[in-house]
C-alpha positions as CSV (number, residue, x, y, z in Angstrom):
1,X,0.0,0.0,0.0
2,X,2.9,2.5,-1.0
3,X,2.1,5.8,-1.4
4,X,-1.5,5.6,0.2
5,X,-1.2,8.0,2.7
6,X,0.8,10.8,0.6
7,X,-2.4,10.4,-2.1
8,X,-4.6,10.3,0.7
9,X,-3.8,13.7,2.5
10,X,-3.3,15.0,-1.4
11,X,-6.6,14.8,-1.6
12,X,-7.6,16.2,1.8
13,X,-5.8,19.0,1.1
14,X,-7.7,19.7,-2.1
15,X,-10.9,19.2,0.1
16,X,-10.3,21.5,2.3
17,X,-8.9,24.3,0.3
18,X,-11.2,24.5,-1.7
19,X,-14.9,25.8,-1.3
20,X,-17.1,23.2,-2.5
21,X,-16.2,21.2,0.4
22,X,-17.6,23.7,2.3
23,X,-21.0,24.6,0.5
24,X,-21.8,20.5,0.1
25,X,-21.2,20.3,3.8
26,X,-23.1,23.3,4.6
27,X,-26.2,22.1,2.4
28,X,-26.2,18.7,4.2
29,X,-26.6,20.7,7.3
30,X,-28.9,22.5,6.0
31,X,-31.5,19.9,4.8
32,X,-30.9,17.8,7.6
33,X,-31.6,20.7,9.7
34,X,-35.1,21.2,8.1
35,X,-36.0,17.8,8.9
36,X,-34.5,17.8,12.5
37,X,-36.6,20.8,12.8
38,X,-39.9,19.0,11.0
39,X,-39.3,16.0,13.2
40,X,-39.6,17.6,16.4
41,X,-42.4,19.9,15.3
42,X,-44.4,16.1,14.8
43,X,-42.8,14.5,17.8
44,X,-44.1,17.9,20.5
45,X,-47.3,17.6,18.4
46,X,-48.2,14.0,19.2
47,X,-46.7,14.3,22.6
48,X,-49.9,16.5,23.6
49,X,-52.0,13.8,21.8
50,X,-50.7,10.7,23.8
51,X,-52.8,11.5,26.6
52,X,-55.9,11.3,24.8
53,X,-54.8,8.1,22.6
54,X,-53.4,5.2,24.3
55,X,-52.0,4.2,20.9
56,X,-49.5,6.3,20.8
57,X,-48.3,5.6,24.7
58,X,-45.1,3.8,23.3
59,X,-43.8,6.8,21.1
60,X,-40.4,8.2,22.8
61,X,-37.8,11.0,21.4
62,X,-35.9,8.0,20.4
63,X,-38.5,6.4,18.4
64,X,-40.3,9.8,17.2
65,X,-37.1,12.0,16.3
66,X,-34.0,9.8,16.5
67,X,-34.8,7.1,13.8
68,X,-36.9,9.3,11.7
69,X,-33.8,11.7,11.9
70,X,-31.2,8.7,11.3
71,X,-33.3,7.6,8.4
72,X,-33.6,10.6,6.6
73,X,-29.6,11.5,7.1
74,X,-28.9,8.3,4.7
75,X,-31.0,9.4,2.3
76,X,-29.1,12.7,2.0
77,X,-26.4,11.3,2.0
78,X,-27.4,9.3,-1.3
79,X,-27.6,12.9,-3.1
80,X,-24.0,14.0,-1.3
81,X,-21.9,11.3,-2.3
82,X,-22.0,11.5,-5.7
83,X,-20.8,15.3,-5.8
84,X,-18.1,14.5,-3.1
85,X,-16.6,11.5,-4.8
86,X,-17.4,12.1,-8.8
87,X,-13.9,14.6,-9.3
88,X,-11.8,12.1,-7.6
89,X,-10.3,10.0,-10.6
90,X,-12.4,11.7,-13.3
91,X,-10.9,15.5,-12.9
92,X,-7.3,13.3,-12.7
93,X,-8.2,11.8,-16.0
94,X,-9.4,15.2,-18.0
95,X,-6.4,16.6,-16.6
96,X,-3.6,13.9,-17.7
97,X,-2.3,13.8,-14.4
98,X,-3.6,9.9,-13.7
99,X,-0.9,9.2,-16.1
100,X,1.7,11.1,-14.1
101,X,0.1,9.7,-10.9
102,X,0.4,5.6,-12.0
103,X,3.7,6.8,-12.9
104,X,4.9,6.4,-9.9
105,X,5.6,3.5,-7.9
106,X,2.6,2.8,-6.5
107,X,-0.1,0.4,-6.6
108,X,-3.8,0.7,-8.7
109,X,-5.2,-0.2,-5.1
110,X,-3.0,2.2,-3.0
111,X,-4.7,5.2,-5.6
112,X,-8.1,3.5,-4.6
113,X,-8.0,2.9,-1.4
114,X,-6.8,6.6,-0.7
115,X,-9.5,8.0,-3.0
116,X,-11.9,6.0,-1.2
117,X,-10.5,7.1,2.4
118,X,-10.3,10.8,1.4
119,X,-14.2,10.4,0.3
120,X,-15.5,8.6,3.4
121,X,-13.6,11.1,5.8
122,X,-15.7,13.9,4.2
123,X,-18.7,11.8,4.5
124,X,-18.0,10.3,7.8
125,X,-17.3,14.6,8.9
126,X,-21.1,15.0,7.3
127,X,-22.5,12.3,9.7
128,X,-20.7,13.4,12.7
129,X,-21.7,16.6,12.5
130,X,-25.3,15.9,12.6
131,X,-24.9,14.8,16.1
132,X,-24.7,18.5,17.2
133,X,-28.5,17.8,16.7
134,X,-28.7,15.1,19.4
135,X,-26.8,16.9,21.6
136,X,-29.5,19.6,21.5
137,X,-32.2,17.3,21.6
138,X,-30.5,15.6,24.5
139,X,-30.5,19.0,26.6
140,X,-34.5,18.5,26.6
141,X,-35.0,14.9,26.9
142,X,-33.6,11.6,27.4
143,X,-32.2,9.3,24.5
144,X,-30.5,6.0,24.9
145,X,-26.6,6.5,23.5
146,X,-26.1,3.1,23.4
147,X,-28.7,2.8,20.4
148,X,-27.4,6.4,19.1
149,X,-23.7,4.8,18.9
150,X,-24.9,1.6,17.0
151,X,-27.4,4.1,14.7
152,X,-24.2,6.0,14.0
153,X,-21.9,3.1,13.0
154,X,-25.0,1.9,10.3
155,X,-24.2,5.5,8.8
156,X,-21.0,5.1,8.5
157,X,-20.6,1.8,7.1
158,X,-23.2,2.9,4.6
159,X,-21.1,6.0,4.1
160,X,-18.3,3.7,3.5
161,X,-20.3,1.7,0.9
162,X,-21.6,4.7,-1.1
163,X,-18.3,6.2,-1.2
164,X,-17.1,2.7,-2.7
165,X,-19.7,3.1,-5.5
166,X,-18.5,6.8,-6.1
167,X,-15.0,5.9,-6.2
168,X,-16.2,3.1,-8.8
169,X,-18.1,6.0,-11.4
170,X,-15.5,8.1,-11.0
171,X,-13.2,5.1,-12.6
172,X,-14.9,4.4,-15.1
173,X,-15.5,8.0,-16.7
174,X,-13.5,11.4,-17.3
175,X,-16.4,13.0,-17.5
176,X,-17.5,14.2,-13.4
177,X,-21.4,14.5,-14.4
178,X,-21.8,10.7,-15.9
179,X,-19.1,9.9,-13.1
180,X,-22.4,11.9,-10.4
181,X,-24.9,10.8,-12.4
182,X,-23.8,6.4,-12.5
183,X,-23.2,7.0,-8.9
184,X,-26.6,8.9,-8.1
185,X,-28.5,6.1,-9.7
186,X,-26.5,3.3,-8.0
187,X,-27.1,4.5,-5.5
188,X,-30.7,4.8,-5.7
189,X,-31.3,1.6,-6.9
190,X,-29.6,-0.3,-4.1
191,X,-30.9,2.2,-1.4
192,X,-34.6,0.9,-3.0
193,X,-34.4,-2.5,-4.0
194,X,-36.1,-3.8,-0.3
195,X,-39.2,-1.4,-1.2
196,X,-39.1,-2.7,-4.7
197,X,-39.1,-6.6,-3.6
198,X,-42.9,-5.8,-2.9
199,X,-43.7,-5.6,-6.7
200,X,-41.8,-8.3,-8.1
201,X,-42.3,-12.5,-7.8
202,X,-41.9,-14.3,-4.0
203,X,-39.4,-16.3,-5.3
204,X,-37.2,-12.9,-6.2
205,X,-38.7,-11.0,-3.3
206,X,-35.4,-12.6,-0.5
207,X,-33.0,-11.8,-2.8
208,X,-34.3,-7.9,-3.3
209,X,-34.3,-7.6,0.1
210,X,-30.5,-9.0,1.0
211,X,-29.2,-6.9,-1.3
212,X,-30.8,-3.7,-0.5
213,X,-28.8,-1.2,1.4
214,X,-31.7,-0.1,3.5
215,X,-32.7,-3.3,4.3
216,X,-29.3,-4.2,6.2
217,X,-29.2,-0.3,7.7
218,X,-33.1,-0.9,9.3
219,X,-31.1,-2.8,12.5
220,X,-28.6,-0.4,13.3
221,X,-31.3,2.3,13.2
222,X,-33.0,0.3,15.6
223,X,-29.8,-0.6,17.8
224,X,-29.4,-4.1,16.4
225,X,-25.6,-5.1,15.5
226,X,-26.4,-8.1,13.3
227,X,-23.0,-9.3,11.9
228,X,-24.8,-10.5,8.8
229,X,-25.9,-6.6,8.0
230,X,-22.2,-5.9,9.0
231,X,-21.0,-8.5,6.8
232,X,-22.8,-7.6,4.1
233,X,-21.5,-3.4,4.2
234,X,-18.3,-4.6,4.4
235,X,-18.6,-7.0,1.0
236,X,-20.5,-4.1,-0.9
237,X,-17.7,-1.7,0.1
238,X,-14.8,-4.4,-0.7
239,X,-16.7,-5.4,-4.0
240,X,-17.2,-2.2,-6.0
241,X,-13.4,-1.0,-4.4
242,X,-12.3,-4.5,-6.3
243,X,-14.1,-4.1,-9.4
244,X,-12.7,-0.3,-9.3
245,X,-9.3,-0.9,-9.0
246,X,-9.4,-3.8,-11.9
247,X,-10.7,-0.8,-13.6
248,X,-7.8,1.4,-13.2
249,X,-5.4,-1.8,-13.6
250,X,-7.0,-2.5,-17.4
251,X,-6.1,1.4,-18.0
252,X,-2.6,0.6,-16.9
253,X,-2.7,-1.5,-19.4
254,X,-3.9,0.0,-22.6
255,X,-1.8,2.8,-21.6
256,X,-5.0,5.1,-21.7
257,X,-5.0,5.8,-18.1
């Protein structure tokens, strides 16, 4: 894994020096902030409603905010990691310096892997700032860290797996919009195959569902450390890293890098 670190913080520099980095973060917050805000709106107006209906005696803030919240952070973060991860071999390519970069001695999977790092730190920041939310919410109520922590670690192994995919598009493309727009609907179609399994054939309906991203995030949400949901994050994340740096190795190749 020569040279992995030196592309890594490469590419954090770039990050952070420039002001995209800034804006996508800041419109994450911002949208997650809206339906922070939405969620707790609901949750304060059933609260007054659960002494008239005994039906909604088992709604909590973990239950009425938390998860909702949780939820609705993954989904963002299908429209973020696209535009975080669709420069990161693409630009390299429309520039020529990929060529320059294989150049040198070190491996198609050191490039990867540090692309891919690089991508899920800027994610991973995303997620963690969103806890500045629970830490508000905690001021006025209690919540359960325990199930927080384990909802946190679903985020970020699904982080990890869409920055996997992005690191994939961006592969297989100079071009950063096709590289956004594979990745987007990737994305998408993984993130909705369990919903999906409903409309197709029982016999097709267990294998929709295994392979559906939010079907394996459900537990964490919930507090559940399954290892088969853990297993199965770390595959889809090792799996489209592979078929990405078999990518870049057939440029090597053809001398078309």
């Amino acid at each position: 894994m020569k040279g992995l670190w030196a592309i890594y913080l490469k590419e954090m520099a770039f990050f952070f020096r420039s002001p995209i980095v800034y804006v996508l973060l800041a419109g994450f917050l911002l949208l997650t902030g809206f339906f922070f805000y939405s969620q707790v709106s609901i949750y304060s107006l059933i609260s007054r409603q659960m002494m008239h209906d005994p039906m909604l005696a088992g709604m909590n803030l973990q239950r009425g905010v938390v998860q909702p919240l949780l939820g609705n952070i993954a989904m963002i973060l299908i429209l973020l990691a696209p535009l975080v991860c669709m420069r990161l071999l693409s630009e390299e390519k429309k520039n020529g310096t990929l060529e320059l970069l294989l150049s040198y001695p070190v491996s198609d999977t050191s490039v990867i892997g540090a692309k891919f790092l690089a991508a899920w730190t800027v994610l991973g920041l995303a997620v963690f700032l969103t806890g500045l939310y629970l830490l508000l919410l905690g001021a006025f109520g209690k919540l359960n860290p325990a199930v927080i922590a384990t909802g946190y670690l679903g985020l970020l192994l699904l982080a990890a797996g869409f920055s996997a995919v992005g690191v994939l598009a961006s592969a297989a493309t100079e071009n950063q919009i096709i590289a956004s727009g594979v990745s987007f609907a990737l994305l998408l179609l993984f993130w909705t195959l369990g919903q999906a399994s409903q409309a197709v054939s029982p016999f097709l309906q267990p294998l929709f569902r295994e392979i559906s991203l939010g079907s394996h995030l459900e537990p964490f949400l919930q507090g559940v450390i399954d290892t088969k949901d853990l297993a199965f994050f770390l595959f889809f994340t090792w799996l489209f890293l592979f078929t990405a740096v078999r990518i870049l190795e057939s440029k090597r190749w053809k001398g078309w890098a």
